[in-house]
N, C-alpha and C positions, 0 to 999 in steps of 0.2 A: 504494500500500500504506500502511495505517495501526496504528498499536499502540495495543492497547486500553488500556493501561497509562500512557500519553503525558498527562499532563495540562499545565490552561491554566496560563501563567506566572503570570498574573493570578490575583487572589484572585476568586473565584464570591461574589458577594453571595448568590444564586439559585442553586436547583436549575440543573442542564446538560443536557437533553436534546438526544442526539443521534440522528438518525438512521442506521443504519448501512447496512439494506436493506431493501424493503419487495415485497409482489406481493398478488395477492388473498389477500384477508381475512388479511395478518401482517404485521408491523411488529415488525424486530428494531432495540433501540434501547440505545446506552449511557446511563446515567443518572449522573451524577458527583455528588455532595451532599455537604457540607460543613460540619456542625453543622442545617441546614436541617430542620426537618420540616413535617408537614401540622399547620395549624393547629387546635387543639380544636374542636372539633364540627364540623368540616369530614369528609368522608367521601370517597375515590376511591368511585366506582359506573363501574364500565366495563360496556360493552356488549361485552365480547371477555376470556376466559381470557387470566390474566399464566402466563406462567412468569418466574420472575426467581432469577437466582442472584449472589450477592456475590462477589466478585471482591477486594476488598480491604475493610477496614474491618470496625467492629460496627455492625449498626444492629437497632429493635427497631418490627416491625410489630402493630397492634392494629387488635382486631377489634371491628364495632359492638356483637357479644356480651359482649365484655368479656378474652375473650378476648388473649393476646399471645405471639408469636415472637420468640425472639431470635435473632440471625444472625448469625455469621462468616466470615470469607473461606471460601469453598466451600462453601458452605449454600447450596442452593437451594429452591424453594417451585413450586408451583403456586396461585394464587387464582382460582378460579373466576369467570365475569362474574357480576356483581351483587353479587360477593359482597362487602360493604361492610370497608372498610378505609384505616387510617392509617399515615403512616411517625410513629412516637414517637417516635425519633430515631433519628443519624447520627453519626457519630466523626467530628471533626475530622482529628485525625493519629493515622493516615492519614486522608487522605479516603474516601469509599466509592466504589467502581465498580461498577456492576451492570451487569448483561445483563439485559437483557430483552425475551423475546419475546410478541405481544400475537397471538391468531388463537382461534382454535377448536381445541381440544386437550384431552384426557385423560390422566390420570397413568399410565403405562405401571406 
């Protein structure tokens, strides 16, 4: 058994991805960050719908439109695959903790 909430004693230079569980086509995974973002003009392009919900932390996602979302602890998101995006950042203290699941999915 592990708590999603546990984090590293060490200091994360880097993003944390972990894996938590996976089966066809889904990949549920914690993400820990830590001031970290996606560097400018850098872009996620996945081949697979995120869901992702924040768990602790503020952080603030942007879109190739120009577009941006701001997120707090219990905000979650759906991003579509392809659909081009960046994290603009990430709160230190707290760190951020996210969930996220990566598969083929619809916003209920």
């Amino acid at each position: 058994m592990a708590n999603i909430f546990n984090l590293p004693q060490e200091s994360i230079p880097l993003e944390l991805f972990e894996a938590l569980a996976s089966g066809d086509d889904i990949l549920i995974e914690r993400i820990i960050s830590s001031g970290q973002i996606t560097p400018e003009g850098q872009w996620y392009d996945q081949t697979t719908d995120e869901w992702v919900i924040l768990l602790q932390g503020e952080a603030e996602i942007a879109y190739l439109d120009g577009s941006r979302q701001q997120l707090r602890a219990g905000d979650h998101i759906l991003i579509p695959a392809h659909h081009k995006h960046r994290v603009a950042y990430t709160s230190i203290e707290p760190a951020c903790i996210w969930l996220a699941v990566h598969g083929r999915m619809q916003a209920a």
